[in-house]
C-alpha positions, 0 to 999 in steps of 0.5 A, spaced: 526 051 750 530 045 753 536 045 756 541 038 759 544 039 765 550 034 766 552 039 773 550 042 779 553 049 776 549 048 770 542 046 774 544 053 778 545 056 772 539 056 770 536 058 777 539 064 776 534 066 770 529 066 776 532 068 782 538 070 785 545 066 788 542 060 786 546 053 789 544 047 787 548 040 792 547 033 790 544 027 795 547 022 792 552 019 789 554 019 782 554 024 776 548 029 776 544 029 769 537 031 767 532 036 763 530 043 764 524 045 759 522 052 760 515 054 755 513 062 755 506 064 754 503 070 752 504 072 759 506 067 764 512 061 763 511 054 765 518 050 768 519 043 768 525 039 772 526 032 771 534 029 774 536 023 776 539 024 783 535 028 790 538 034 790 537 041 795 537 048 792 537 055 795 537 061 793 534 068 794 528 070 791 526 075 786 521 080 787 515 081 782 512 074 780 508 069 783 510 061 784 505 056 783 509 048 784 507 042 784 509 035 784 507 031 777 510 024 779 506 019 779 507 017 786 508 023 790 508 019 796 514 016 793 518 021 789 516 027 796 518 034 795 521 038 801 518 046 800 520 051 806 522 044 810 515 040 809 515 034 806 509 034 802 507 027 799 500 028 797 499 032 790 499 039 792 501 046 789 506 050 793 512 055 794 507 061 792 506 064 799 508 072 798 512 073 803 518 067 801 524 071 801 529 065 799 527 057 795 528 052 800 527 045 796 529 038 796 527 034 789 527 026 790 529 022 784 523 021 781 520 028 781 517 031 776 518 038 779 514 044 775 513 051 777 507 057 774 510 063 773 505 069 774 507 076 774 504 079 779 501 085 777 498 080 772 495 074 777 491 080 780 487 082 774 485 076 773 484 074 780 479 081 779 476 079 772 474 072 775 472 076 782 476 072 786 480 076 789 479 073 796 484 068 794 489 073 795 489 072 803 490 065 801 496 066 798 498 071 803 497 066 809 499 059 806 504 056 802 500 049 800 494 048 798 491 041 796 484 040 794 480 036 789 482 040 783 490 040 784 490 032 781 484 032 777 485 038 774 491 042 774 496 037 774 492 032 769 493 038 765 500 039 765 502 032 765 498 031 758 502 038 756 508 036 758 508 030 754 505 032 747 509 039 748 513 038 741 506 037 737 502 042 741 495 045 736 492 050 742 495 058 741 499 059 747 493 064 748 489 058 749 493 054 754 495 060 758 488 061 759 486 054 761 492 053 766 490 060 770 482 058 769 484 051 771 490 054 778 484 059 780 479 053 780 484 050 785 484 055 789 476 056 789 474 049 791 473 046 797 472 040 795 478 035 799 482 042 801 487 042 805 493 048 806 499 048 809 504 055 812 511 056 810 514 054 817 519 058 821 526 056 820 531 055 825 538 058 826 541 051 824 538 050 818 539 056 816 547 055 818 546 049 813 544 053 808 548 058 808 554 053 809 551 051 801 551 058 799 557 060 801 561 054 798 558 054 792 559 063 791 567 061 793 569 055 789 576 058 789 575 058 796 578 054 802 573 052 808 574 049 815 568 048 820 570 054 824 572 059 817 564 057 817 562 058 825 566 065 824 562 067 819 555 064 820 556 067 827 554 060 830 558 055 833 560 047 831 555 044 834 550 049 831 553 048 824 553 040 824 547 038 827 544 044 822 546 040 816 546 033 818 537 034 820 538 039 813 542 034 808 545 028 812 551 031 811 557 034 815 559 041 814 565 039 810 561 034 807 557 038 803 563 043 802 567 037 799 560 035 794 559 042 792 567 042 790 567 036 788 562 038 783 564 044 780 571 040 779 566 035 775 563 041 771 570 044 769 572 037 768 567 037 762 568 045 759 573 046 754 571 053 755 573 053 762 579 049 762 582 053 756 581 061 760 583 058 766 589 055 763 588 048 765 591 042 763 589 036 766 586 033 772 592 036 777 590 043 774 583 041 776 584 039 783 588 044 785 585 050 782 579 048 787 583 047 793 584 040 793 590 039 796 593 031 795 592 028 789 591 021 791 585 024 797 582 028 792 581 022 786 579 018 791 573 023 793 572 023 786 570 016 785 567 016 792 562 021 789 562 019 781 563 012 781 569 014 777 576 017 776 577 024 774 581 022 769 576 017 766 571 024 766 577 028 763 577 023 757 570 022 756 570 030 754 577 029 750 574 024 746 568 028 744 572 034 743 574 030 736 566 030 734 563 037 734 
């Protein structure tokens, strides 16, 4: 299955298949655009993120599975992952501690992001069948682990899959099985290994996050700073330096971006605009709270490098192709 994104509300669509109140915010300028393909095998599924612009994610955590994720960019160091709030820059698996209750994630331009979903019912009668349930404690402790498996094995593998996905000869019986021959393996080793925990959030930055949850819960809602310190509980500085060290934003900056992008998206569905009786860009703006048409299309071009009429265009012109 491959899915274009051309959004923010459609990256968190997808999210949602796998957890829950997703929000998805944009690091840098410009339209939002990329590829999510999702393999299924026999029992466990493989998901890969590719977009061309840093972006955070949040959401809460569904119970049942286990997530494996690494970085198949060919220069970590470069294209970094933030999981959790560390910045992993080195080829590692991560994300897959049991007691994570929420994603907390930040891909760089050029990360390949690509996630192993184990149920977990099913991830412990493997670990039994190879007798190695002592990795269990691994993944109950820790939330990163490297080794010299990770790069050689694991990621050289999906890598190599991903790239011939479309001419794939092996049963999906076949390639789930070396996927979890191959994790375990990686777990196993101690060659070059290396493990990370999943570090404890501070309030402020669980502010920040809240601040991008509720924001993209509510598009129809306006926000003021003392709206959000009322109903996070914390005060303006708390707010502020929490999305500024999370985000390099202000509060309202990360309110007016997920506006922005929810009126981007709107812009561009036919369906949208037509149930919500939606005519032109004015309907738009104001549907989503914007107050001002000049200060809102000048927010616009600051944020897409071009105006809303021109994206109301686009999708007027495509609509004569069908």
């Amino acid at each position: 299955m491959r899915f274009g994104i051309k959004s923010t509300v459609d990256m968190s669509a997808i999210l949602n298949r796998q957890f829950i109140g997703s929000s998805v915010l944009s690091l840098e300028k410009g339209p939002i655009a990329g590829v999510v393909q999702i393999l299924p095998l026999p029992n466990i599924r493989l998901v890969l993120i590719e977009l061309n612009k840093k972006v955070a994610f949040c959401a809460d955590r569904k119970t049942g599975n286990y997530h494996f994720s690494v970085n198949l960019s060919d220069d970590p160091s470069r294209d970094t992952v933030v999981a959790q709030g560390v910045s992993i820059a080195r080829p590692a698996i991560f994300g897959f501690n049991k007691e994570l209750k929420d994603l907390d994630l930040q891909l760089s331009t050029g990360c390949r992001f690509c996630s192993i979903v184990i149920p977990e019912l099913f991830l412990k009668t493997k670990l039994s069948e190879y007798g190695t349930n002592n990795i269990q404690d691994i993944l109950n402790k820790f939330n990163i682990l490297s080794s010299g498996p990770v790069p050689s094995g694991l990621i050289l593998y999906l890598s190599r899959l991903w790239a011939n996905i479309t001419s794939i000869i092996l049963s999906p019986e076949l390639i789930e099985d070396e996927i979890l021959s191959t994790l375990i393996e990686c777990f196993v080793s101690g060659d070059n290994r290396k493990v990370g925990i999943a570090i404890d959030r501070r309030d402020r930055h669980e502010a920040a996050l809240q601040v991008l949850a509720l924001t993209s819960s509510s598009p129809t809602k306006p926000f003021e700073i003392q709206d959000l310190c009322s109903l996070l509980h914390q005060s303006r500085t708390s707010v502020f330096n929490g999305c500024k060290e999370k985000f390099k934003m202000s509060p309202l900056q990360v309110v007016r971006s997920v506006r922005l992008h929810q009126v981007r998206h709107a812009l561009m569905d036919t369906e949208f605009c037509i149930e919500n009786n939606i005519h032109g860009v004015s309907d738009v703006a104001s549907y989503f709270g914007f107050i001002g048409r000049s200060h809102f299309a000048r927010y616009y071009k600051q944020e897409f490098l071009e105006m809303p009429s021109q994206t109301l265009s686009n999708r007027r012109h495509a609509d004569h192709a069908f």
